[in-house]
ZADO-1210 file (C-alpha; in nm, 4 decimals, padded with zeros to 6 digits):
<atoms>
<atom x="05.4076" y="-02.8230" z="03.9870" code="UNK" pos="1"/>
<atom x="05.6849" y="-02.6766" z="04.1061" code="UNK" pos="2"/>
<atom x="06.0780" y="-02.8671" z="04.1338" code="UNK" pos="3"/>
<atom x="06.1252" y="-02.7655" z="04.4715" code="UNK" pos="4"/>
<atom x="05.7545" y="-02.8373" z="04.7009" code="UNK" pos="5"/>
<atom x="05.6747" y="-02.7042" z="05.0094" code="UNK" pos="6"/>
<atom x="05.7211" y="-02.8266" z="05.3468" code="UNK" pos="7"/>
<atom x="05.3088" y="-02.9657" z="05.3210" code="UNK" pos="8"/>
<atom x="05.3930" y="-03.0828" z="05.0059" code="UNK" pos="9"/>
<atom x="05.7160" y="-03.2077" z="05.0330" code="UNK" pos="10"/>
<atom x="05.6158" y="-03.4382" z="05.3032" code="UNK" pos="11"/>
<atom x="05.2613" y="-03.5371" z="05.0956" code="UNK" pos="12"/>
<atom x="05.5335" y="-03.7077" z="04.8199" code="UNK" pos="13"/>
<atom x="05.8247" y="-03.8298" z="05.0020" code="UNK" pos="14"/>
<atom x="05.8621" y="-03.7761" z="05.4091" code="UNK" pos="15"/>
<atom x="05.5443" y="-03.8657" z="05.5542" code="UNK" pos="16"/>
<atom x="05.6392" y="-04.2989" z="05.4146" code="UNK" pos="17"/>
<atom x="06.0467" y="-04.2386" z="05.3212" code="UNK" pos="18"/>
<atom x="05.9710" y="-04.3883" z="04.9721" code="UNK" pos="19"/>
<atom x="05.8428" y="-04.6936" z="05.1225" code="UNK" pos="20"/>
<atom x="05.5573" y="-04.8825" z="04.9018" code="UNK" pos="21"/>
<atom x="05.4853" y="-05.0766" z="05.2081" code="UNK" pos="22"/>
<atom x="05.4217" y="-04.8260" z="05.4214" code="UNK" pos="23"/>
<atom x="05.2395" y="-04.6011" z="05.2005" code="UNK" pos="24"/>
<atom x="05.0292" y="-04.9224" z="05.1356" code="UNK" pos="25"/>
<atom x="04.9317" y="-04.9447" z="05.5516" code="UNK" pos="26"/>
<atom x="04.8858" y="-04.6173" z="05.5593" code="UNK" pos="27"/>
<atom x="04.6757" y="-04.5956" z="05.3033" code="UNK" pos="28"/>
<atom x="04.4491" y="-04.8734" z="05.4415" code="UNK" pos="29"/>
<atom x="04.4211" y="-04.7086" z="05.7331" code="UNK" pos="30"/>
<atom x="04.3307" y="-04.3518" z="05.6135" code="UNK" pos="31"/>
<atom x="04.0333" y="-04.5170" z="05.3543" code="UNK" pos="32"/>
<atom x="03.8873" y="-04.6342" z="05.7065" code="UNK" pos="33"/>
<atom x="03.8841" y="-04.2946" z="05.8534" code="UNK" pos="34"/>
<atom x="03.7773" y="-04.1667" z="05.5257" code="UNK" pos="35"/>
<atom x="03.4935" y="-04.3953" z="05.4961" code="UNK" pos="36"/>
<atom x="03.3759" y="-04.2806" z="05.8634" code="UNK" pos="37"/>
<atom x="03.4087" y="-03.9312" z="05.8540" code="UNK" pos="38"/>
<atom x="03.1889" y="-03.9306" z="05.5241" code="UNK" pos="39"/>
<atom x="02.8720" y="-04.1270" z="05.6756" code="UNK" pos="40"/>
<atom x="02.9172" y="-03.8757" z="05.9617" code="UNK" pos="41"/>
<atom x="02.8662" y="-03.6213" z="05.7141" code="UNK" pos="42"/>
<atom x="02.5463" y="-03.7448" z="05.5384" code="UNK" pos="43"/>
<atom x="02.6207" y="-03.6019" z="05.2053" code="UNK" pos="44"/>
<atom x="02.3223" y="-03.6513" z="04.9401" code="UNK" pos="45"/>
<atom x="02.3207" y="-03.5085" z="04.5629" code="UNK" pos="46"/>
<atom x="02.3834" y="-03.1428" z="04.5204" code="UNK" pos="47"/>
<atom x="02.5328" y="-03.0813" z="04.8276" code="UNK" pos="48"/>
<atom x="02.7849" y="-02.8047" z="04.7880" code="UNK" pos="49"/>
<atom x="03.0962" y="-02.9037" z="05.0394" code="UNK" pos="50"/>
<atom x="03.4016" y="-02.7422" z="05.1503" code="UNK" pos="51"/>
<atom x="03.6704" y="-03.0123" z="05.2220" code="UNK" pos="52"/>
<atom x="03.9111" y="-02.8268" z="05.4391" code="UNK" pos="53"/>
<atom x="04.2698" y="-02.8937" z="05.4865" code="UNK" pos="54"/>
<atom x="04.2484" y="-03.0754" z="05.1565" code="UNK" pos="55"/>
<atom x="04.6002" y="-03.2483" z="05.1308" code="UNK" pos="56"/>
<atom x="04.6002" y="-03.5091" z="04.8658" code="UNK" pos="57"/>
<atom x="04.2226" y="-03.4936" z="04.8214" code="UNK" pos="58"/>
<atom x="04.1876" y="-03.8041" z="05.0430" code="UNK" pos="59"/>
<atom x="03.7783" y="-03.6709" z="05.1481" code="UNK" pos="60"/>
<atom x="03.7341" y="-03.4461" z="04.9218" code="UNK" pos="61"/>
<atom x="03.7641" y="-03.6627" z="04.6422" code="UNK" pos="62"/>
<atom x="03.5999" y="-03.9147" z="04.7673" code="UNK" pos="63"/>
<atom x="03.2811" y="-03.7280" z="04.8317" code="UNK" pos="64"/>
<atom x="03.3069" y="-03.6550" z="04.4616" code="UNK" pos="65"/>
<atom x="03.0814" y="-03.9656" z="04.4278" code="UNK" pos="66"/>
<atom x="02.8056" y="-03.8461" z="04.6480" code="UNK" pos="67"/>
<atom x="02.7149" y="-03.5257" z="04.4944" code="UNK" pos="68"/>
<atom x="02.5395" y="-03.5729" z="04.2039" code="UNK" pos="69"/>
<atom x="02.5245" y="-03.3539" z="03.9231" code="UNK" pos="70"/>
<atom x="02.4389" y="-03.0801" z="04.0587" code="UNK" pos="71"/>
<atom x="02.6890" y="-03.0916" z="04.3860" code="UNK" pos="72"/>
<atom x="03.0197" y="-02.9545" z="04.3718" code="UNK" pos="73"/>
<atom x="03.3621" y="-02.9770" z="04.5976" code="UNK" pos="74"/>
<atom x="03.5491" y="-02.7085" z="04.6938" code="UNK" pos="75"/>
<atom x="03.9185" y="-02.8632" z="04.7882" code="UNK" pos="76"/>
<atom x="04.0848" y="-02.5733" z="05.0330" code="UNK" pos="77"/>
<atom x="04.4657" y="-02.6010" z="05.1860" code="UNK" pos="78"/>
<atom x="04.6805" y="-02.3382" z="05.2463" code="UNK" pos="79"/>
<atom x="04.9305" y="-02.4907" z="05.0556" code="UNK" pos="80"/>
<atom x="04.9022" y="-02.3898" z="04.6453" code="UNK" pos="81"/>
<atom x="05.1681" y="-02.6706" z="04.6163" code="UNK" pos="82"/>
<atom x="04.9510" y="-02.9198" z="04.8123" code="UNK" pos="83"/>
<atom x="04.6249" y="-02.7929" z="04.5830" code="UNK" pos="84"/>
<atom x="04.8801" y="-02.8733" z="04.2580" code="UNK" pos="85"/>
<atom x="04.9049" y="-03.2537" z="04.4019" code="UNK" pos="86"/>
<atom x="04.5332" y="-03.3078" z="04.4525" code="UNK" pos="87"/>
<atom x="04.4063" y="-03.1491" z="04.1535" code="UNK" pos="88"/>
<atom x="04.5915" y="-03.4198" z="03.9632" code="UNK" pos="89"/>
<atom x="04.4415" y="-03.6750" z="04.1610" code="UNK" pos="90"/>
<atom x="04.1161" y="-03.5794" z="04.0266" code="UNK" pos="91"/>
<atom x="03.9495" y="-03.7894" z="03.7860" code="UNK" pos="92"/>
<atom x="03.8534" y="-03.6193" z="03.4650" code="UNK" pos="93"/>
<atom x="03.5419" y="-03.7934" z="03.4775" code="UNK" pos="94"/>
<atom x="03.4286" y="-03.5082" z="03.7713" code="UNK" pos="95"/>
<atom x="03.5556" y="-03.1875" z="03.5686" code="UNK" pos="96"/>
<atom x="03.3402" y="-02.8941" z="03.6877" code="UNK" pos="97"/>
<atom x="03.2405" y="-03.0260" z="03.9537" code="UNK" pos="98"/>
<atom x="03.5119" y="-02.9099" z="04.2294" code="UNK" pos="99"/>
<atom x="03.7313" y="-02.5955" z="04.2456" code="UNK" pos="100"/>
<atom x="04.0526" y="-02.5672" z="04.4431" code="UNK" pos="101"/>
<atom x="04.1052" y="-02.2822" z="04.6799" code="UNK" pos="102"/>
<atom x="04.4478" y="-02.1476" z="04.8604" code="UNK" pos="103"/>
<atom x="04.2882" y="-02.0521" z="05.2608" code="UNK" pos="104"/>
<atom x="04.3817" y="-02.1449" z="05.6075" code="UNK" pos="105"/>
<atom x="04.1295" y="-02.2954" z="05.8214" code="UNK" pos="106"/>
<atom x="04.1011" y="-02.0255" z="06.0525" code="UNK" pos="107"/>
<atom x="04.0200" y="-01.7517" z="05.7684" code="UNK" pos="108"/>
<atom x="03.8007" y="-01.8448" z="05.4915" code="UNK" pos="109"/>
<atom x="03.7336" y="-01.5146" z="05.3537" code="UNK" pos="110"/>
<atom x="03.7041" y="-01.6022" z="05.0042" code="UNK" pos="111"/>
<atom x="03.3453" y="-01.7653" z="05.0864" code="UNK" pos="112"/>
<atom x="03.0533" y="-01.6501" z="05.1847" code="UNK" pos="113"/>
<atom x="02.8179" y="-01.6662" z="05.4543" code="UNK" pos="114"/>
<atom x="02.5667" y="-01.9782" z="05.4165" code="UNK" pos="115"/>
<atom x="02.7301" y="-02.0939" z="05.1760" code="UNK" pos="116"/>
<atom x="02.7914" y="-02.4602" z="05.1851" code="UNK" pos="117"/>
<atom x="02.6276" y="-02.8053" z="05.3073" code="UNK" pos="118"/>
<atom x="02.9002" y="-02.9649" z="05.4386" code="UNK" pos="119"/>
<atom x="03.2564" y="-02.8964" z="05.6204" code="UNK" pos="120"/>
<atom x="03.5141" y="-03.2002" z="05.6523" code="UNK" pos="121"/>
<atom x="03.8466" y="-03.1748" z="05.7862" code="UNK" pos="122"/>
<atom x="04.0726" y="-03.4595" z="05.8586" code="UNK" pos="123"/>
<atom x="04.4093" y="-03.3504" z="06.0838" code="UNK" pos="124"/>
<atom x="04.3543" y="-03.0045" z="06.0127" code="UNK" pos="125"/>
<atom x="04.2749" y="-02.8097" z="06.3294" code="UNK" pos="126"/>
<atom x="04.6181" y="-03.0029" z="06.5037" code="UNK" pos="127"/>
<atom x="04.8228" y="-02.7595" z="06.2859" code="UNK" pos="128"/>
<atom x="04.6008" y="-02.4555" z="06.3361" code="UNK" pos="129"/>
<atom x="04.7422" y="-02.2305" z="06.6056" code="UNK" pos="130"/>
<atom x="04.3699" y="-02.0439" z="06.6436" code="UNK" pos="131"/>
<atom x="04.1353" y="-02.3086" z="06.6565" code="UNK" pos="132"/>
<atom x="03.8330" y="-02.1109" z="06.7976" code="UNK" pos="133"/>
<atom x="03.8492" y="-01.9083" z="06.5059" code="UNK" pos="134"/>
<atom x="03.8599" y="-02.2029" z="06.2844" code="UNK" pos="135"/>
<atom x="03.5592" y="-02.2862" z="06.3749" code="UNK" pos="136"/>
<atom x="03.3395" y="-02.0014" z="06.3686" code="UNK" pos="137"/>
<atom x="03.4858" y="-01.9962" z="06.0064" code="UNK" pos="138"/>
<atom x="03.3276" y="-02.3317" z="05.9271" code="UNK" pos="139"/>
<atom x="02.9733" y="-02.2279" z="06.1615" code="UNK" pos="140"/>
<atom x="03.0094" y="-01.9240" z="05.9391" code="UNK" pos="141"/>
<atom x="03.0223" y="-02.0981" z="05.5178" code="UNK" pos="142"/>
<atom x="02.7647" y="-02.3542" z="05.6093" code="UNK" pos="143"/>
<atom x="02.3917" y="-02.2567" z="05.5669" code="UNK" pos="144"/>
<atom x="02.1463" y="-02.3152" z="05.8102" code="UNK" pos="145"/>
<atom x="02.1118" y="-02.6765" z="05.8861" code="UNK" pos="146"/>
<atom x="02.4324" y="-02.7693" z="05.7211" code="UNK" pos="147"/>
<atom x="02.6946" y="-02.9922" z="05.9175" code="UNK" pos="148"/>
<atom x="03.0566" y="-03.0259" z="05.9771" code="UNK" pos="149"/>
<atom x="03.2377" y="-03.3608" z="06.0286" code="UNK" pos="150"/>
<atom x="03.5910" y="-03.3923" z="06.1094" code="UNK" pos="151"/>
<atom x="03.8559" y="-03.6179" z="06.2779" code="UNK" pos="152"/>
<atom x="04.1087" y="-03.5331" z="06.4644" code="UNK" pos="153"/>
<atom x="04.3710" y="-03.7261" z="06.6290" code="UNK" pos="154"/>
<atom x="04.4184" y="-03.6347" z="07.0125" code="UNK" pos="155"/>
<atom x="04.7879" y="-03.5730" z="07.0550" code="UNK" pos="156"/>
<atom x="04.7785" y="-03.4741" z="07.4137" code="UNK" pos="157"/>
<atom x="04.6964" y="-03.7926" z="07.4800" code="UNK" pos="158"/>
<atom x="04.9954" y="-03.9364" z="07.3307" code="UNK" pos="159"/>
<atom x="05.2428" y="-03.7133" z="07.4806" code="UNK" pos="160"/>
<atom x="05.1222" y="-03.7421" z="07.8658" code="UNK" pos="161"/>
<atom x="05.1414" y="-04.0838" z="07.8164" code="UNK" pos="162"/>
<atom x="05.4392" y="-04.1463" z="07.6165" code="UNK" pos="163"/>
<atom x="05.6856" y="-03.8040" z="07.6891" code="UNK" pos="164"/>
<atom x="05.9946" y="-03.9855" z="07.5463" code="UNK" pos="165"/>
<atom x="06.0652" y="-04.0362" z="07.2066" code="UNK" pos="166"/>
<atom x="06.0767" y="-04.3863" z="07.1247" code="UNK" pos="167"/>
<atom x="06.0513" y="-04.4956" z="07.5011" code="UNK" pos="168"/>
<atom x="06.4608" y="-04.3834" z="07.5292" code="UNK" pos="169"/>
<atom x="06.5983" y="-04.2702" z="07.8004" code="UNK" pos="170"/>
<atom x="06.8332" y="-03.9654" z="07.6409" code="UNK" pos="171"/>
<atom x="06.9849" y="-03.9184" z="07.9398" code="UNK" pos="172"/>
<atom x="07.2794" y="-04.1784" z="07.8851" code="UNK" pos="173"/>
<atom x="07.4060" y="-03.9313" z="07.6014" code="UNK" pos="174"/>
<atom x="07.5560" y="-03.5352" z="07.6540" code="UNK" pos="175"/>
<atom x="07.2809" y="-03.2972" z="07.7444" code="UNK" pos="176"/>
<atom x="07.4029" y="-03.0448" z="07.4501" code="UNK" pos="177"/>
<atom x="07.3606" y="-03.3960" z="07.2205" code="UNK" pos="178"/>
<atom x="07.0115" y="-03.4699" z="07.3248" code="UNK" pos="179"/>
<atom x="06.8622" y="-03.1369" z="07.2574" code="UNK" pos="180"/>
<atom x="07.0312" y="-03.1344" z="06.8873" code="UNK" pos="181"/>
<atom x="06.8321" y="-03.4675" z="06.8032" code="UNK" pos="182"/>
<atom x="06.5201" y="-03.3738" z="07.0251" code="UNK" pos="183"/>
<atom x="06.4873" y="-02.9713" z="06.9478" code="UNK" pos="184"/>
<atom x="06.3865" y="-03.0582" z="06.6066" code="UNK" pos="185"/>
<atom x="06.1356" y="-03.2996" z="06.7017" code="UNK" pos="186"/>
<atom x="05.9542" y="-03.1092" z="06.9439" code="UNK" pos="187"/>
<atom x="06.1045" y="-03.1971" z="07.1985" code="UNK" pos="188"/>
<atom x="06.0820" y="-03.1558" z="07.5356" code="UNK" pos="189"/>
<atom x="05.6827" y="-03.1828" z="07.4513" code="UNK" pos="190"/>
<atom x="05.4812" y="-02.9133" z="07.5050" code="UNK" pos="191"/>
<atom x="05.1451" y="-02.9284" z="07.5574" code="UNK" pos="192"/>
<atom x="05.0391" y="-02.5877" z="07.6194" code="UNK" pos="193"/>
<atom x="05.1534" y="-02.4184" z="07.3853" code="UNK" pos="194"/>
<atom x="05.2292" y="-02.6100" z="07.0746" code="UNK" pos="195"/>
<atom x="04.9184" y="-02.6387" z="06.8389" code="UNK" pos="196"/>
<atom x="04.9224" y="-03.0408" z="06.7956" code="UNK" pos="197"/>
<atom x="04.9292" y="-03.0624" z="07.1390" code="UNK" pos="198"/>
<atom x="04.7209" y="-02.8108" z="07.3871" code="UNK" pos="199"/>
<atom x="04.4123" y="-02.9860" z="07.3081" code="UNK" pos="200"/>
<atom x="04.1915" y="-03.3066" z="07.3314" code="UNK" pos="201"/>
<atom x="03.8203" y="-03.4362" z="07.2558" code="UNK" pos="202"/>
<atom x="03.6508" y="-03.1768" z="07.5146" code="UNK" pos="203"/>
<atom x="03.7962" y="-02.8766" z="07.3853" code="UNK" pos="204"/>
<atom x="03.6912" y="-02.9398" z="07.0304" code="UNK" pos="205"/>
<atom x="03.3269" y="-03.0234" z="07.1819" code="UNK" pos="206"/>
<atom x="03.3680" y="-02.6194" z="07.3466" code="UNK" pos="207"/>
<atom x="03.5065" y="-02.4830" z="07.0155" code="UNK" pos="208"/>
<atom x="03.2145" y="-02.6183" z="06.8267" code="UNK" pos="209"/>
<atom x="02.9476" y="-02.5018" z="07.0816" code="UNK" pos="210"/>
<atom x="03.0822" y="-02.1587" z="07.0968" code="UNK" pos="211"/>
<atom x="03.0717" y="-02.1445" z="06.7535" code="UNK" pos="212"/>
<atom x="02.7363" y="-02.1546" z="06.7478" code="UNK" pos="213"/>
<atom x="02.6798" y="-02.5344" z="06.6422" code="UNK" pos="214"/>
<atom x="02.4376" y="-02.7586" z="06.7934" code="UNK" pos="215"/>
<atom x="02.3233" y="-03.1117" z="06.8271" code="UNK" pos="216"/>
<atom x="02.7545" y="-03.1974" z="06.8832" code="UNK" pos="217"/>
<atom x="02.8508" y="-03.5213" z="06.8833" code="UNK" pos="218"/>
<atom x="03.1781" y="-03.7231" z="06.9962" code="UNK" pos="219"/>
<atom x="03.3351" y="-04.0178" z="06.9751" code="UNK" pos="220"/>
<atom x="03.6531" y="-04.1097" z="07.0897" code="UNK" pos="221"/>
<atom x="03.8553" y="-04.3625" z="07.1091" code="UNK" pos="222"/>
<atom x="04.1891" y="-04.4577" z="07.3481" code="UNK" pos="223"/>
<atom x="04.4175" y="-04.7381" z="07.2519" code="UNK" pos="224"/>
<atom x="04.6994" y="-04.8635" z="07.4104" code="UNK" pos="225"/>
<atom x="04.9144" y="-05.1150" z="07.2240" code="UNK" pos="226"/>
<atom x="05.2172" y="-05.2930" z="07.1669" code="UNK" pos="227"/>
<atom x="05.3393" y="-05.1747" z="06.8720" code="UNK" pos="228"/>
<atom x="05.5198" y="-05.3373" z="06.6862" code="UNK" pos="229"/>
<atom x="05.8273" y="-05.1080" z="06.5104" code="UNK" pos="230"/>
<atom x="05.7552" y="-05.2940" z="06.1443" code="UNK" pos="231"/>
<atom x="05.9743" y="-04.9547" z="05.9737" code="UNK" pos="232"/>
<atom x="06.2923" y="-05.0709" z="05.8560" code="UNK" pos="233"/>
<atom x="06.6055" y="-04.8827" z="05.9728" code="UNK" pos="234"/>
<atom x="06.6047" y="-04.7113" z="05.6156" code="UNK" pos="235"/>
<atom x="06.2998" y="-04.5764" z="05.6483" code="UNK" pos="236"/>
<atom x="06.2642" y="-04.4271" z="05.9767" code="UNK" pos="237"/>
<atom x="06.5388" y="-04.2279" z="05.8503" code="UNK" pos="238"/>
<atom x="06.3935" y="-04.1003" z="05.5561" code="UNK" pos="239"/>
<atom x="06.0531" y="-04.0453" z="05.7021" code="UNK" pos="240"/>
<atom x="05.8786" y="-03.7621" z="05.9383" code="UNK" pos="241"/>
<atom x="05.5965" y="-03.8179" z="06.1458" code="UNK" pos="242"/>
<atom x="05.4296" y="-03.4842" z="06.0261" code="UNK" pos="243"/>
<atom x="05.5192" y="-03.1545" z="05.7987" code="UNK" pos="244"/>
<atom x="05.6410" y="-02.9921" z="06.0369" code="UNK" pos="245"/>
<atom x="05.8919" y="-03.2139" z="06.1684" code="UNK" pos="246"/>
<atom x="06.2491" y="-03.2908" z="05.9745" code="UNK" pos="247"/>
<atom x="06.3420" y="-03.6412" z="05.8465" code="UNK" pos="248"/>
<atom x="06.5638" y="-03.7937" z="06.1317" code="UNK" pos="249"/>
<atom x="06.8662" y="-03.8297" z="05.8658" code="UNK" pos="250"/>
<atom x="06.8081" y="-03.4253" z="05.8263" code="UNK" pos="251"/>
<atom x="06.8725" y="-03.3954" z="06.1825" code="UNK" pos="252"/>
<atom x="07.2041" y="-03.6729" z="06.1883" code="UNK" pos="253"/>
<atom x="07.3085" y="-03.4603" z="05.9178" code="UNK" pos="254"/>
<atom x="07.3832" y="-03.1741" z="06.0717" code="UNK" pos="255"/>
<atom x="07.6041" y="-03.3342" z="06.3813" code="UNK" pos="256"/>
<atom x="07.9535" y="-03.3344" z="06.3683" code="UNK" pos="257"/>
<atom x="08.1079" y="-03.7123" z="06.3041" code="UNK" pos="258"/>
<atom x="08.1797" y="-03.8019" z="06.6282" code="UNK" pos="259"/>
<atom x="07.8144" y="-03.6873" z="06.7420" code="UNK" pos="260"/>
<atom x="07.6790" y="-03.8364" z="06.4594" code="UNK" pos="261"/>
<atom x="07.7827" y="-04.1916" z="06.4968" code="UNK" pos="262"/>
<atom x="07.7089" y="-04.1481" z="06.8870" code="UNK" pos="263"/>
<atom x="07.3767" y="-04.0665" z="06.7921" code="UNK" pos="264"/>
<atom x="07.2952" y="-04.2996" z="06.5163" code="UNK" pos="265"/>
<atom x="07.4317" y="-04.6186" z="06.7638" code="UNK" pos="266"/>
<atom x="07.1927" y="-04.4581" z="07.0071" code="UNK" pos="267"/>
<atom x="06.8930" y="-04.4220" z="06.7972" code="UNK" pos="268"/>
<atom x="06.9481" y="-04.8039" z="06.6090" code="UNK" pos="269"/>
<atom x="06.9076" y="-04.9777" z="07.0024" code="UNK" pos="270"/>
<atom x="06.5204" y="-04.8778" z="06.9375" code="UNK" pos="271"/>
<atom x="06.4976" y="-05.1289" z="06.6528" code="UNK" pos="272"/>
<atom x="06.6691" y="-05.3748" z="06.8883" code="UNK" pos="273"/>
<atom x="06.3386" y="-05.3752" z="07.0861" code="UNK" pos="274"/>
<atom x="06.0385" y="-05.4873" z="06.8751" code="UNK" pos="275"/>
<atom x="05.7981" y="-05.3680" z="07.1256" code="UNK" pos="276"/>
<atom x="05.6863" y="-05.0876" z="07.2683" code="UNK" pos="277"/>
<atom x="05.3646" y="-04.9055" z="07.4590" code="UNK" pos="278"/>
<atom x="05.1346" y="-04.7178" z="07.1817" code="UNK" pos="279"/>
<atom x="04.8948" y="-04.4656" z="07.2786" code="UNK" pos="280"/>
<atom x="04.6588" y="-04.3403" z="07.0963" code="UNK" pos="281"/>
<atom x="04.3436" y="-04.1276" z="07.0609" code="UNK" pos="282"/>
<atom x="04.1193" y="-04.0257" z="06.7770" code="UNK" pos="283"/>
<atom x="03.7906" y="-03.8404" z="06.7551" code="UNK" pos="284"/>
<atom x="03.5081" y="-03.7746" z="06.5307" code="UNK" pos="285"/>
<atom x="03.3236" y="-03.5182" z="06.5822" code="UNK" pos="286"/>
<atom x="03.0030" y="-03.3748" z="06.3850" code="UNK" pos="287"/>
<atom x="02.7837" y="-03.0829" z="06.4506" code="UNK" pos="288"/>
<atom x="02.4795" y="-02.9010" z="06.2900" code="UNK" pos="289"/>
<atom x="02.4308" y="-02.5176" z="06.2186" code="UNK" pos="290"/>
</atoms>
């Protein structure tokens, strides 16, 4: 592996829990529940051939290493080699030959053929895919006839109509020139029309799938609203990014001038002096037959 990682990687190992052992633990909980899910949805049986796409750390893929058989095999795709480098060693050695790793983006999966697979997952995947459409008359196209897809997505959109500031703060109180350094990198005034994690929900993956070409589409989705409860310590919200594509908040402190920098951090810290807060929230599953 290499000493310096990608940004997809990079945040796999460090950013996405700021070396935190309890938040990685959470986390962790969480993800083995959508994990457990998205595989039922999937109705894998021995010797299905599946293409886990969007891999990451291996978090389906491997998994689904259990249901295949002898005969099945798991073909772990990101379109990050780095990423690939961080699952592979994940990997028992128990299920040697029985997977292959393979550098493609969702939305071009020319290295495999038509009819080729059983199953498609993909957890998170099409939120960072800037042609989803195409995405999925890539999976419609490597899954033989009758095979299925079954991802999850969270809905973003969701989110950010319902919650446009960050952390509920009013940035107003600080310079104008101030608030765009510390929002810019985030994202920032949030767009959702334009930026990939955010110009879709539930009903446009339902159209994606059906223009694909994929039938008997199913649904489910789920909206929570919450009072969260901001468990992070101060530490760790500055070490930590909410995805790969978005800095560590200490990156972005670091790059203010003193002054700025202590106005910003005093700013920031009044969050943590409010434990609660309105979450929203909105996940789907989705599966679909070719």
């Amino acid at each position: 592996m290499p000493t310096k990682l990608d940004k997809w990687a990079d945040w796999l190992v460090s950013r996405r829990f700021g070396n935190d052992k309890n938040l990685a633990l959470q986390t962790k909980a969480r993800l083995e529940i959508i994990r457990d899910r998205l595989l039922r949805n999937a109705s894998i049986s021995e010797g299905n051939k599946i293409l886990d796409v969007g891999t990451g750390d291996g978090l389906i893929g491997i998994e689904a290493l259990k249901y295949i058989g002898d005969t099945g095999k798991v073909f772990f795709s990101d379109i990050s080699q780095d990423v690939l480098e961080i699952c592979k060693a994940k990997i028992p050695s128990a299920y040697l030959g029985k997977f292959e790793c393979c550098q493609q983006s969702a939305d071009n999966l020319n290295i495999f053929s038509e009819n080729e697979f059983d199953v498609v997952t993909a957890r998170a995947v099409v939120m960072y895919v800037s042609h989803k459409q195409e995405a999925f008359y890539e999976f419609y196209r490597v899954l033989r006839p009758g095979g299925r897809i079954s991802i999850f997505e969270p809905i973003n959109k969701f989110s950010a109509i319902n919650s446009p500031d960050y952390l509920d703060l009013d940035f107003s109180s600080l310079k104008h020139e101030l608030s765009l350094k510390i929002l810019g990198p985030l994202g920032y005034p949030l767009d959702t029309i334009n930026n990939p994690m955010l110009n879709f929900d539930e009903r446009d993956l339902f159209r994606f799938a059906e223009e694909a070409g994929f039938k008997d589409i199913k649904i489910e989705n789920c909206l929570i609203k919450t009072s969260k409860i901001m468990l992070q310590p101060w530490e760790v919200f500055l070490e930590s990014s909410a995805n790969p594509l978005a800095p560590p908040m200490k990156d972005i402190l670091n790059t203010l001038s003193l002054e700025e920098k202590c106005l910003a951090t005093n700013f920031l810290f009044s969050a943590w002096k409010r434990p609660l807060r309105s979450g929203y929230h909105s996940e789907t599953y989705l599966t679909a037959v070719k």
